[in-house]
N, C-alpha and C positions, 0 to 999 in steps of 0.2 A: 664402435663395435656393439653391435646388439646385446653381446652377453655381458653386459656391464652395465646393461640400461635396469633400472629401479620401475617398479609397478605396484599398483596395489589396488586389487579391486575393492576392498573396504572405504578406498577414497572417493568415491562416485557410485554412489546410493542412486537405485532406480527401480523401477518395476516391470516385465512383460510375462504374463503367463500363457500368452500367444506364438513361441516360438517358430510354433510351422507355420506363421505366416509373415515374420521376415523373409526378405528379399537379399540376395549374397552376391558380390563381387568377387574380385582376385582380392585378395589380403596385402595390404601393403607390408613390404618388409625392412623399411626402415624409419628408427624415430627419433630426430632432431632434439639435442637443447637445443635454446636461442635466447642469447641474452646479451647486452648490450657491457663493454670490460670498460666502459667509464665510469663507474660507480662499483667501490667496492665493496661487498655483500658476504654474508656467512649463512652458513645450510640451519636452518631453527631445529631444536633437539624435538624431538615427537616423545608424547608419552608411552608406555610400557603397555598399552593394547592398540598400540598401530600395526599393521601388520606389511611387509614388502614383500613381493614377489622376485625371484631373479632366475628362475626357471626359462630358457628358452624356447620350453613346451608350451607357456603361454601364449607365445607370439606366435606361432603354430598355428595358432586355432583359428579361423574364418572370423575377422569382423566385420561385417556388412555396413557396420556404422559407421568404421573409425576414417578419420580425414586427417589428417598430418597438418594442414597447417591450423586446426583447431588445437591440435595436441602438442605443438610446438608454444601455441600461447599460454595452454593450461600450464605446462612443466614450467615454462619463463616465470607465468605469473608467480606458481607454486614456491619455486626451488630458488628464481634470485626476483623477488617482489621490488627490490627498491629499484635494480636497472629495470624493470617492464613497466612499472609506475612512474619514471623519471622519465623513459620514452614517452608516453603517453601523454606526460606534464607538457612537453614540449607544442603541444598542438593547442593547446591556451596561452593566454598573454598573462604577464607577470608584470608588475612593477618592479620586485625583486624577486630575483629566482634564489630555494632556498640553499642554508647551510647543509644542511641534511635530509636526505629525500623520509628518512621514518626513525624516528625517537621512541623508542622499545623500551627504555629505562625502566618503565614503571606498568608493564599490561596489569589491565586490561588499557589502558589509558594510554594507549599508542597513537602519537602525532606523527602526522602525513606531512610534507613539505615542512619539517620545522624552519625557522625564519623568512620563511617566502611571503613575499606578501602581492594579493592580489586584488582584483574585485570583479564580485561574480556578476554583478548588473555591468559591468565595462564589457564582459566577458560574452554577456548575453545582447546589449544592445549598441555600446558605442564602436566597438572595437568591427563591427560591420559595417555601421556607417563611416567609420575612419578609412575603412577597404573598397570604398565606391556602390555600398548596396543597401544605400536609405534606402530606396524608391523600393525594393524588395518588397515583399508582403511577408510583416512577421504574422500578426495576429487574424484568422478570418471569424467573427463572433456568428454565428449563426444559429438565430435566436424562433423556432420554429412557432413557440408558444407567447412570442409579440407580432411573429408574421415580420422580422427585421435581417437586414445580413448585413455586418459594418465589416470594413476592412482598413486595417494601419497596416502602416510602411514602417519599418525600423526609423526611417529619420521623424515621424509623426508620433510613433512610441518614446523614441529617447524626449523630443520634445515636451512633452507631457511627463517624463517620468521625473525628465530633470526638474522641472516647477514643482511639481510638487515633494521632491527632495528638498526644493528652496526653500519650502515653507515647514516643513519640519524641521530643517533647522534656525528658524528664525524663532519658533517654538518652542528652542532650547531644547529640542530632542536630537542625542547625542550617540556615539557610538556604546552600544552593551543597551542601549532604553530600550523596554520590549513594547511592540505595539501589536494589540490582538485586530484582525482582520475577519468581519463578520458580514460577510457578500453573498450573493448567488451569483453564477454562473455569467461573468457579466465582465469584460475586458479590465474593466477598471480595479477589479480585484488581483488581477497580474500588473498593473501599474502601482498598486498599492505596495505588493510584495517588492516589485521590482524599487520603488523609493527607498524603501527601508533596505536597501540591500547597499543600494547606490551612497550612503551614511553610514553605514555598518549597524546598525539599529535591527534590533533582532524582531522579526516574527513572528506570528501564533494564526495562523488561521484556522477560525471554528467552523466547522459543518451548517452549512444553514438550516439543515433541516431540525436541529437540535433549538429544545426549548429552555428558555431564560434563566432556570436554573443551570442545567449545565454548562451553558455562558456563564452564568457566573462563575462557577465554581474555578473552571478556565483563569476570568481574567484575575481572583483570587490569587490564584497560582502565581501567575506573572506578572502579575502588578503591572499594569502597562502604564505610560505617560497617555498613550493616546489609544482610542477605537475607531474604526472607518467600518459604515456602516452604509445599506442602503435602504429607501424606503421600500421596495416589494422585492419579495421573490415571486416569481412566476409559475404556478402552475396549471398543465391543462384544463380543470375546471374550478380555479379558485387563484388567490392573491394572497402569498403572507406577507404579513405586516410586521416588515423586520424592525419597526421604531417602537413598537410596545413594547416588542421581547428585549428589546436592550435596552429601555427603562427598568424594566420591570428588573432585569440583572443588574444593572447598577445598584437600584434600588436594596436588592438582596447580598450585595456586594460590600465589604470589610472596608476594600482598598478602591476607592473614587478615581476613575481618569480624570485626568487634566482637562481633557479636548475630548471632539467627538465630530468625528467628519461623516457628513451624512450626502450621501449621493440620491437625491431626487431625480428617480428615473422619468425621462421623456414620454410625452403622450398619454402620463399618468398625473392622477392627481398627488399635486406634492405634500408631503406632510408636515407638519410645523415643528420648525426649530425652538432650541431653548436657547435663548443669546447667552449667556452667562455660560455657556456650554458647548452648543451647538454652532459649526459653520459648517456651509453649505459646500460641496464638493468645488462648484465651479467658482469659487469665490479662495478655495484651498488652491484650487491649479492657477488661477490667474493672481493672483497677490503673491508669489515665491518670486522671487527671482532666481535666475535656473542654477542649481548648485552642481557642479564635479563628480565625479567619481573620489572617493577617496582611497586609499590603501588599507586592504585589511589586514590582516594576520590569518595564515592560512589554519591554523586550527579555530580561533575564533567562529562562533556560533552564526548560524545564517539563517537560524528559524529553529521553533518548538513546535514540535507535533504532536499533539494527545492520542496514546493509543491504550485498549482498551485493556485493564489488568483484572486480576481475579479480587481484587479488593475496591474501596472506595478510592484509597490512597490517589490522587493523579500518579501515572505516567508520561510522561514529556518528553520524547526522545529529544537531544539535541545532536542538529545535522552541523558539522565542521565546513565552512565555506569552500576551502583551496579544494581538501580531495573528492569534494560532491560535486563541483566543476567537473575536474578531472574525469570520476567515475561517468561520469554522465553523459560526457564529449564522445567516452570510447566506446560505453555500451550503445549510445545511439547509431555509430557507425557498425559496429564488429556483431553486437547483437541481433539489430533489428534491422540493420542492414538499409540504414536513412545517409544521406549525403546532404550540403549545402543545397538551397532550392527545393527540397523535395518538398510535399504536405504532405504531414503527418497528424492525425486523430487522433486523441486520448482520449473517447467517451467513459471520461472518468468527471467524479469533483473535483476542484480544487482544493476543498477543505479536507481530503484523504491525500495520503501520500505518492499515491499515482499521479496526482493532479499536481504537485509540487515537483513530481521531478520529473512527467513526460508531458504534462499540458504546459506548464510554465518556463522551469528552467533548463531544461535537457533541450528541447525541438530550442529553443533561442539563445543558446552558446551555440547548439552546432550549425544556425543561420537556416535554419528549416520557416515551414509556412505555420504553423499551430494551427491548429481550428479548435474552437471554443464553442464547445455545445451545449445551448441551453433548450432542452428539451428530452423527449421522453424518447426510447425504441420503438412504441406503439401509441396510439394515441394523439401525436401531436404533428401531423392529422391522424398518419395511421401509419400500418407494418412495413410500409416503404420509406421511413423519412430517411433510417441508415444509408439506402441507398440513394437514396435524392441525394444528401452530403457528399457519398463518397465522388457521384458524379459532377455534380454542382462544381468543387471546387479540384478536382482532378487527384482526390486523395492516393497519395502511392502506399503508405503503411498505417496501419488502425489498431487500437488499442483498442479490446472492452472487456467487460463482465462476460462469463455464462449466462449470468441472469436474462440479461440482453438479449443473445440469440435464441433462448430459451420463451421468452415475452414474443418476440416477431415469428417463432418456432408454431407456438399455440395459438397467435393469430391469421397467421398468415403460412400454415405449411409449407403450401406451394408456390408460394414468393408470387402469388399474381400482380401484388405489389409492386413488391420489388423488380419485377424482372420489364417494369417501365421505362427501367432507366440503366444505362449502358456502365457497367464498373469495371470496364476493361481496363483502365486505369490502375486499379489498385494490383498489390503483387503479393501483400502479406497481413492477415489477420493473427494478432496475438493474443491470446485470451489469459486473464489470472485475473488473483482477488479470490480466490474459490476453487476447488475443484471441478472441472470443464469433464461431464460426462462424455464415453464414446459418442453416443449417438446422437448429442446435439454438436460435437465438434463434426462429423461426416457429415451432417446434416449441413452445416454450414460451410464445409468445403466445398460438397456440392453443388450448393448454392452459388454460391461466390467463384466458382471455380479457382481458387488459389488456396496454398499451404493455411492451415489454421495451426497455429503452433501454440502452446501452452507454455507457461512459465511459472517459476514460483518464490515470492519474495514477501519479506513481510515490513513494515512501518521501520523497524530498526533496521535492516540491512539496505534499505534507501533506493534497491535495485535490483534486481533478477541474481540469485543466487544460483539455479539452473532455468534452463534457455534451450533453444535450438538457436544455436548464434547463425544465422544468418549470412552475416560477414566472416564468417570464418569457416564458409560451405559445408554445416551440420548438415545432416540427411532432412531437409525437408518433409520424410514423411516418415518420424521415426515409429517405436512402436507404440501400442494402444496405451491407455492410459497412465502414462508417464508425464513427466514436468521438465523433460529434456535434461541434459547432461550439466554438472558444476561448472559453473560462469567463469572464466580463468581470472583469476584471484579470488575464489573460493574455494576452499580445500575443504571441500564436503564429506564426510564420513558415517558410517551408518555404525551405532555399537548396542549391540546387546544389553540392557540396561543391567540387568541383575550378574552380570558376568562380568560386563565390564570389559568386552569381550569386540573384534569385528563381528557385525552382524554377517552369516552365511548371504549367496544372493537368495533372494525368495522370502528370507525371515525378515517379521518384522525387528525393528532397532528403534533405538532414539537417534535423529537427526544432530549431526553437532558440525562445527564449523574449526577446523583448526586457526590458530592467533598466530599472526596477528591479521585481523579482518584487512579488508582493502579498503581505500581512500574512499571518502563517501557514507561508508555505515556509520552509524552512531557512535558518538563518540561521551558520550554521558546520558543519565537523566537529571532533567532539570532540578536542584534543589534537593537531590536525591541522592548523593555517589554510591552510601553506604546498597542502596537497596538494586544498583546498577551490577555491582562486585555481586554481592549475593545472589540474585535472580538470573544472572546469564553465566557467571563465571565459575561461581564456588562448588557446582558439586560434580564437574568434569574440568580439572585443572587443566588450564592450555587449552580451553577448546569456546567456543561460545555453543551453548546450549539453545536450539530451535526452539524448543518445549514442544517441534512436532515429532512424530513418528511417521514412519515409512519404510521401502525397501530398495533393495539395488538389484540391479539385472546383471549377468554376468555380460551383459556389453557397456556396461558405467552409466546409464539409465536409474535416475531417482523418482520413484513414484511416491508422492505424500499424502499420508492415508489416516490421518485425524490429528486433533493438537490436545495435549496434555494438560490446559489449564481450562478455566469456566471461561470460560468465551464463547459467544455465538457468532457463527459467521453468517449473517445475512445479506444475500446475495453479492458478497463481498466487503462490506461492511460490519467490522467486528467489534460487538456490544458485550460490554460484561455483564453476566447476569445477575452480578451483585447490584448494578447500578437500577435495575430492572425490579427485581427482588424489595431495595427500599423504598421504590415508590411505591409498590403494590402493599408494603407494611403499614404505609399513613394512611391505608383507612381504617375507620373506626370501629371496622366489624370482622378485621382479621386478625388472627393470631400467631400466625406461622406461615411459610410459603418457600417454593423453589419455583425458581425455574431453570428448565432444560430447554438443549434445543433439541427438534423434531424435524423429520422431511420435510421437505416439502418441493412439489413439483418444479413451482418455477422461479426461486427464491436457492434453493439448493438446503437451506436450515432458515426457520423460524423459531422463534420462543414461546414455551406453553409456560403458564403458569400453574400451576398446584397450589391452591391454596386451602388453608384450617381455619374455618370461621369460631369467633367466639360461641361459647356454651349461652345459651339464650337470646341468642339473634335472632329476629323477628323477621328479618328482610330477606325476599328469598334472594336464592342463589343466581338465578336467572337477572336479578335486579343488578347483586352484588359487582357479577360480571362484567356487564357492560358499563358500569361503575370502576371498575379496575383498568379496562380497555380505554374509557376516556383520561383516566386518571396518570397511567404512563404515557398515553401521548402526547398529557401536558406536561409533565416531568419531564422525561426521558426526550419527547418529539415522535415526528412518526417515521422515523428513520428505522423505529424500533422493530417497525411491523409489527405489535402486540395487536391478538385478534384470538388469540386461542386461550382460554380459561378456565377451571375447573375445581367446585370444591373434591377436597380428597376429606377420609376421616383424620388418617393422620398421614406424619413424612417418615419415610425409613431413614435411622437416625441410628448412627454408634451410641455406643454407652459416654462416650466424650461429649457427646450431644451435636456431633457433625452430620448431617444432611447428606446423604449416598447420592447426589444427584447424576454422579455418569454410571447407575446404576439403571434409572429410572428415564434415562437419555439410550442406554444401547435397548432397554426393554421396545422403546416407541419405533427404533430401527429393525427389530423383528429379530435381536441380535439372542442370541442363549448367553443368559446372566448366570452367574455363580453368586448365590447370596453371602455377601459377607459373612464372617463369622462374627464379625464387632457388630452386628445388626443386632439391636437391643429387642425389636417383635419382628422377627421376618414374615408374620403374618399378614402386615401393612400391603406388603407387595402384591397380596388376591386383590384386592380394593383399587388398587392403581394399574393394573394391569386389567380390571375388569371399565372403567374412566378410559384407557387407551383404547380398547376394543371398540369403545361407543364412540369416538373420536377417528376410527378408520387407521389407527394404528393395532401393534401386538400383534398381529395375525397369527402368527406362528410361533411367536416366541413361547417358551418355559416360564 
């Protein structure tokens, strides 16, 4: 009966302030549970500003969006999670299947498959070759900036993955040893993962683009038995030299690895080992002999990811093997709407969390083609390579940045390029990492002639929290800038932060996620718990805290509209500005300094620097600069994109002596600022605001 069905539009935060230009069908009028009575389950108590609807004037009203069998998975997933999770379980292989599909006991610290034990490398490579589909193509590397295209088969990957699982454990590297992974974009760096997966031996892969101190800091953290390592990364007009930068972090490093496998790439000059240290990759994969799969334990750690917090402190999410499996199998089908055999793109890193669970382990549980891109969206030759790929190897679904379409956007408008080559093939471009302006998403639908759909997720939730699922026939062209509807097993909510209150649609809120998260999202920080409970949990009980903000549409559309902590997101890539900030303190002739992030065209936010030079500095400012610009690229890397610099006289500062920087951050967006009242000289702000002007920011701001 309809008048007994539960609603709540506070649960699916979204945005459109385009209404007359949705499109309207017949309204369906009726909406399924669906839930699986082999697993017994209880309804979870919701806090005291959830809000329910049970009016059957709602269901009245025209929804142009809604699809039934989306809405049947959201409520299953919602209202009885352990039978739509225990479903779902069933499409992986298990050693043992568990006691209990979710252990609640103790949230935030909620275990998925308690007792089950699996393994995610069996899961990803043997368990297809056991099914008759070696010969398959897991991996296509297609390396634009060596001019190379390699291709492995599942039965040539497991080959390889297994030796070199032999050899870590002849190295006495056991289950729980953590091993940091310092690659470019290069197959071997998903063989690396995949070893250490294949043992239970946990993970950390670093960003290549990041310089030897924060490798170190890294493998500090996790103390690793071992580092795999290669001699170049590649870029279009230059080579880095990844065996300095991992001296040089050892060197600066507390805690010494054991080992140190260093992959001397082909057609290159190789660089010398240190024997007392150093072997050589192919000397690692042919001296193993091939070792098993072994059994994990489904909450058990499968990897450490550094993601970027408002302090120096590391952040480390750690990912739970069994239910990242799981999350991963369902949303590559139901989200993105991928099947066994398809190629699918993830013009992502591996060293970021897109690269870990849709270039590596997601496309290879679910028997997919991966493609492994090393190279650039322009440049490597030029504004067609995306489409040479897609063509080349017959891509059916793509993953990228905005930044991306954004780059081949300002080179290449009118895709003279591109339109060399035939991408009939392809069906579905996904874009996140960033907010995907309107008019480079139309831009590239038009392009591409297929749905470009947006999504939004962040390092700790492992996976698209809202989507246009695909597989569960969302409206491929929903409305303007939105991030698509809460992913089922996410109970997304939008609440008024000073009220405490459902956000109205249209008003901004804080983003929060009701508990218990789904299989997949983090399940700890490393080394951390107390600061895990505190920064996501403690100051919205029962809920996980986004730390973004955004709004909801009154058809269950989440639009996200800034994030609440210092973080910069550059072109997808999110740096903390504290980490920014200290390198620009070690020189010798500054005193003070922020940085914010600023527009920017094709990047979406870069980092400016503000800095206070000493009283009696002699070197001018101009010198200082480009002085600061080299100086975080060596700290930091150039992942940083630091290129923007400026002495200020002073920083606008509380009386506590804290730095107003998303004051001096909405200023550079042309936003009307309200000066603090804790601003100990609000005078500082003519001086920085007259620095923004001459920088092509302020325009109109107050």
């Amino acid at each position: 009966m309809i008048s007994n069905l539960v609603l709540s539009v506070c649960r699916w935060p979204g945005l459109s302030f385009r209404v007359s230009c949705f499109w309207s069908r017949s309204d369906q009028s009726k909406i399924f549970r669906c839930f699986s009575a082999d697993v017994t389950t209880s309804r979870l108590e919701r806090p005291s500003f959830d809000i329910r609807k049970t009016e059957d004037k709602h269901l009245s009203k025209v929804k142009p969006f809604y699809t039934q069998k989306y809405q049947q998975q959201f409520e299953s997933a919602r209202d009885y999670p352990e039978s739509f999770w225990a479903k779902a379980a069933q499409e992986i292989s298990w050693y043992k299947q568990w006691d209990r599909v979710l252990d609640n006991k103790n949230p935030p610290f909620s275990k998925w498959f308690q007792g089950g034990l699996l393994n995610v490398c069996h899961n990803a490579v043997d368990r297809h070759v056991e099914a008759g589909l070696g010969d398959r193509l897991a991996i296509i590397h297609d390396s634009p900036v060596t001019n190379t295209v390699r291709f492995i088969t599942y039965k040539q990957l497991q080959d390889q993955v297994s030796s070199l699982a032999g050899t870590f454990a002849q190295w006495n590297i056991r289950r729980g040893d953590r091993v940091v992974i310092y690659m470019p974009m290069i197959p071997e760096a998903i063989i690396a993962m995949l070893a250490c997966a294949r043992i239970g031996a946990i993970h950390s892969v670093v960003f290549g683009g990041f310089a030897a101190r924060e490798l170190a800091l890294r493998m500090n953290h996790t103390e690793p038995k071992l580092v795999i390592s290669a001699s170049y990364g590649v870029e279009p007009n230059r080579l880095i030299e990844y065996k300095p930068i991992l001296e040089e972090a050892i060197h600066l490093c507390e805690h010494k690895p054991q080992k140190c496998i260093i992959y001397n790439r082909p057609e290159m000059k190789p660089v010398s080992l240190k024997p007392e240290l150093d072997v050589c990759w192919t000397n690692a994969i042919s001296s193993g002999k091939t070792h098993d799969c072994i059994p994990i334990e489904a909450s058990a750690p499968l990897y450490i990811l550094y993601t970027s917090g408002t302090t120096g402190t590391p952040k480390a999410v750690v990912r739970p093997a069994g239910g990242h499996a799981v999350n991963l199998h369902w949303t590559l089908k139901y989200v993105y709407g991928m099947n066994g055999g398809d190629t699918w793109w993830a013009a992502s890193d591996l060293g970021w969390v897109v690269g870990h669970s849709y270039i590596c382990y997601g496309p290879l549980i679910s028997g997919l083609t991966t493609v492994v891109f090393e190279g650039k969206p322009v440049g490597t030759p030029d504004a067609g390579t995306y489409f040479r790929v897609i063509r080349d190897h017959h891509v059916r679904g793509m993953f990228t940045a905005p930044t991306a379409l954004r780059a081949i956007r300002k080179e290449d408008p009118d895709v003279f390029m591109g339109k060399l080559y035939n991408t009939s093939c392809l069906q579905y471009l996904f874009v996140a990492g960033e907010h995907c302006d309107y008019e480079t998403l139309e831009w590239a639908r038009d392009r591409l002639k297929v749905p470009v759909l947006d999504n939004w997720w962040q390092t700790e939730s492992g996976s698209p929290m809202t989507a246009t699922c695909v597989g569960l026939g969302n409206n491929l062209y929903p409305p303007r800038e939105v991030s698509g509807m809460p992913v089922p097993g996410w109970d997304v909510q939008v609440v008024h932060e000073e009220k405490q209150s459902p956000a109205k649609p249209g008003e901004l809120g804080r983003i929060l996620v009701k508990l218990p998260l789904p299989p997949g999202s983090f399940s700890n920080l490393y080394k951390n718990e107390e600061k895990f409970k505190e920064l996501y949990f403690t100051k919205y009980p029962g809920y996980y805290d986004t730390m973004d903000a955004g709004m909801i549409d009154e058809y269950g559309y989440i639009s996200v509209l800034s994030r609440e902590d210092d973080v910069i997101n550059i072109a997808g890539h999110r740096l903390s500005t504290s980490a920014l900030e200290e390198a620009i303190m070690t020189h010798p002739d500054i005193v003070e300094c922020a940085v914010v992030g600023v527009p920017d065209a094709l990047k979406g936010e870069i980092p400016l620097g503000l800095y206070v030079m000493k009283n009696g500095t002699k070197k001018a400012s101009t010198d200082i600069t480009k002085e600061l610009i080299a100086l975080v690229r060596q700290l930091v890397g150039p992942v940083a994109a630091f290129r923007l610099a400026v002495p200020v006289k002073l920083l606008p500062k509380t009386r506590s002596g804290k730095i107003a920087r998303k004051s001096i951050s909405d200023m550079a967006k042309n936003k009307e600022i309200e000066i603090p009242t804790t601003i100990e000289d609000p005078s500082v702000y003519q001086n920085i605001k007259e620095i923004l002007n001459g920088l092509g920011f302020c325009s109109g701001c107050c």
